[in-house]
C-alpha positions, 0 to 999 in steps of 0.5 A: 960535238961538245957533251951535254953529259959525261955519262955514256954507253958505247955500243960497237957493232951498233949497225949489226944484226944483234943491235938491230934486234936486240940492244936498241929495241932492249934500251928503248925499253929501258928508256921508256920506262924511265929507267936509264938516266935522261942525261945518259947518251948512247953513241954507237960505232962500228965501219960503216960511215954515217953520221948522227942522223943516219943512225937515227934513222936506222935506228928508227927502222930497227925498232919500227921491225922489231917493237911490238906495235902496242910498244910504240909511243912516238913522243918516247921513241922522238926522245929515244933517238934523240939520246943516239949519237954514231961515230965512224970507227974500224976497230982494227986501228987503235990510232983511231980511237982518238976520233972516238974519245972527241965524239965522247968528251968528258966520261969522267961521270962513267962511261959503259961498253958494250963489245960485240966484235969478232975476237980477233979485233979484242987486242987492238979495241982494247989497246984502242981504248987505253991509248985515247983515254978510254980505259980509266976507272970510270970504265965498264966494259961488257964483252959478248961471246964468243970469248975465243974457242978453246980455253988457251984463245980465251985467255988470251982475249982475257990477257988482253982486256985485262991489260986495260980493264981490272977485273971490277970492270969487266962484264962478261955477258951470257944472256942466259943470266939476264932471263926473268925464269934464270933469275927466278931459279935463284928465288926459287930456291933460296926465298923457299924452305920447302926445296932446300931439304930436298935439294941434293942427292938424298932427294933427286934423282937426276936434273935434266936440262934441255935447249932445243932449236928448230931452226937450222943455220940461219945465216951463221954457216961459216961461224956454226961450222967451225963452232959446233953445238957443244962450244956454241951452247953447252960451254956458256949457256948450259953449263950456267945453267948447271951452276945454278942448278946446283950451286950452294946457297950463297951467303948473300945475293952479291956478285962475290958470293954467288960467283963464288958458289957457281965456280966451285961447281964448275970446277967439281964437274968430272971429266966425262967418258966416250960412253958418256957422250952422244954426238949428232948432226941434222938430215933431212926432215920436216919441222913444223910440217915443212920441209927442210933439207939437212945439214950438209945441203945447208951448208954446201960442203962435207962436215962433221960438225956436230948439231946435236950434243947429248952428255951425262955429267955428274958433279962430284961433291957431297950434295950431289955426289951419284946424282946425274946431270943430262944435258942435251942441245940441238938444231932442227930438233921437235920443238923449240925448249930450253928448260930444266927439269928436277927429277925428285926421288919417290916415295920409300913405299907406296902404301896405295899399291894395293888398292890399285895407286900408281904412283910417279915421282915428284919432278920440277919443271922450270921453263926457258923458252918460248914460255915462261914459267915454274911448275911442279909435278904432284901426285892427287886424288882423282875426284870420284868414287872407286870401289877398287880404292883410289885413283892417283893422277900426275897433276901440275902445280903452276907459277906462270909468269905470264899469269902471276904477274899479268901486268908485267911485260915481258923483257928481252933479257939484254934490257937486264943485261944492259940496265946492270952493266950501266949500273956497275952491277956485276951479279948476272955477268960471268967471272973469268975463273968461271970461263976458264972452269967451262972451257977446262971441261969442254976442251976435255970432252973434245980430246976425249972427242979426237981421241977416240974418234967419237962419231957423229951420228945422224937424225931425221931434222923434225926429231929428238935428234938420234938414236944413241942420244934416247938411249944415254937415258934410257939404258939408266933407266930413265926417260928424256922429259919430251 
């Protein structure tokens, strides 16, 4: 079929789980609020045989499940789906792609992939696309995780994009980034003078950051197990988040600079010691008042996989230099939460002690999921009269999104994602010096793991995961922010 455009996105794995739930309804969206070009065709390819309108149809079936009903507006969805093209491919056999380059036409306008493949079909998708002319200048390619399981196997996959992608063109996704409350840190810290004097080791005492699951396997029993925790969540999603955290302040908001500044972090991050590190896996228990069995029965075979991490990582440098950073990831945990917490130092002397004032220090919450917001804890008057004096209270100050900008709709972090990638912008998409800086420091731990036969402890799935793990804090003196 002729184009009527030669501008494009190709989406692999178009029929999967990740399409279904997230890319089509997150390009709706972006349909609907007229934020793509009307021009812009939207080809989806994966092994499954089907033809335009099939996929239209499946298409039609995902958003249908996963749009909100207020979302759904049927002269936008017609348009949307019009936009939808499907072209049969296994990526395993490059001589295929020919097929493909028909299907497309002319993408001399720009042509953007997104790859969600298993990493062993990288190589021959690449060379795929290089042999039928689909990897010229007007190329953008976004690759989602996993980018291998070690820092030896992800270079590989980054040789071998490489060999059809400059680095300007390649788009390595972390969700995370894509989240409103992400992108607000940055905000946060660099739109607002008050933090910046405060934001170092003179003035925090430690940074927390969580991200808790409720859930167990959830349909990825084989990839969860050779994966565990630690390679699963902390290596992208979390050490990000630690770049952020404590980055220097960029000298613009540009893909360069701010890249620059979160790999300087990355590659400051001190190798951590046994005594440093918790790992866990999930039992029996209940979760919400239900219920569940444990990791072993869900899986149905012995493994010492770790579902739960707990690490206490500093990052030695002048601005943060004793400050340390507690990361903690698990399944079938208390409460689903990801979020970053900033413990300030108090006060250099307390001048209500006497007068019966207890005071606690000043902490940052900045919340993730399920909501979003930022909200800073302070120390007030109680209103009333006291004859003993005053009567100090913790008391919040909030910026939820959700009321502050009531008006806005909450956005599946793809829609960004997505949006930037067609758009050639690069700033919330992952550098592969910074890839290779995670997987540095994770493949270390996971010597450390090996050669001190580190274990895995076990805790009640419903729980804040194990023993040693509530101890990693508290033995410094410090408390988890449950």
């Amino acid at each position: 079929m002729a184009a009527t455009s030669c501008s494009a996105l190709l989406l692999f794995g178009a029929t999967g789980d990740l399409s279904r739930r997230m890319l089509l309804p997150s390009l709706y969206a972006l349909h609907e609020d007229g934020l793509i070009d009307p021009t812009l065709r939207i080809v989806g390819t994966a092994r499954s045989v089907h033809d335009d309108g099939e996929f239209r149809e499946m298409a039609r079936a995902a958003l249908e499940e996963f749009l909100p009903a207020d979302r759904r507006d049927d002269s936008k969805l017609a348009s949307f789906l019009e936009r939808l093209e499907y072209q049969t491919l296994d990526a395993s056999k490059p001589e295929g792609f020919a097929g493909l380059a028909e299907k497309l036409g002319d993408t001399s306008c720009g042509l953007s992939i997104f790859l969600s493949t298993a990493p062993a079909l990288f190589e021959p998708t690449i060379e795929g696309l290089r042999l039928a002319g689909l990897a010229h200048e007007g190329v953008r390619i976004g690759l989602e995780k996993p980018l291998g399981n070690d820092l030896a196997s992800s270079r590989r996959i980054n040789d071998a994009v490489a060999a059809g992608f400059s680095e300007k063109q390649i788009f390595r996704i972390d969700h995370y980034l894509g989240k409103e409350t992400v992108q607000n840190l940055l905000a946060l810290r660099f739109a607002n003078m008050m933090f910046e004097p405060l934001w170092n080791s003179a003035g925090i005492d430690h940074v927390q950051i969580t991200v808790s699951e409720t859930v167990g396997l959830e349909g990825r029993k084989g990839f969860y197990d050779d994966t565990g925790g630690l390679r699963d969540m902390v290596q992208n999603h979390m050490l990000q988040l630690v770049a952020l955290t404590a980055m220097e302040p960029p000298v613009e908001f540009d893909a360069t600079s701010i890249r620059d500044e979160k790999v300087k972090v990355l590659r400051a991050l001190r190798p951590v010691k046994a005594e440093e590190m918790v790992r866990g896996q999930y039992g029996a228990g209940a979760v919400g008042g239900s219920a569940v069995t444990g990791y072993l029965e869900d899986l149905g075979k012995p493994s010492d996989t770790e579902t739960y991490v707990a690490i206490k990582a500093h990052v030695d440098n002048w601005r943060w230099q004793g400050v340390p950073f507690y990361l903690r990831h698990g399944k079938r945990l208390a409460e689903r939460r990801s979020e970053i917490v900033v413990q300030f130092k108090g006060v250099p002397h307390n001048i209500f002690s006497g007068r019966g004032g207890k005071l606690g220090a000043n902490r940052l919450v900045i919340r993730l999921q399920p909501e979003e917001y930022v909200r800073l804890q302070v120390m007030a008057k109680e209103p009333g009269l006291d004859r003993g004096g005053i009567v100090l209270r913790e008391v919040n100050l909030d910026l939820s999104l959700t009321t502050a900008f009531a008006k806005a709709r909450r956005r599946i972090a793809y829609e960004r994602l997505l949006l930037d990638l067609i758009e050639g912008e690069q700033t919330l998409f992952v550098r592969r010096d910074e890839v290779e800086a995670q997987w540095t420091w994770v493949d270390a731990i996971r010597r450390v793991w090996a050669e001190t036969g580190l274990e895995v402890r076990p805790y009640a799935a419903g729980s804040w995961g194990p023993n040693a793990g509530i101890a990693l804090t508290e033995r410094d003196g410090r408390s988890w922010h449950d």
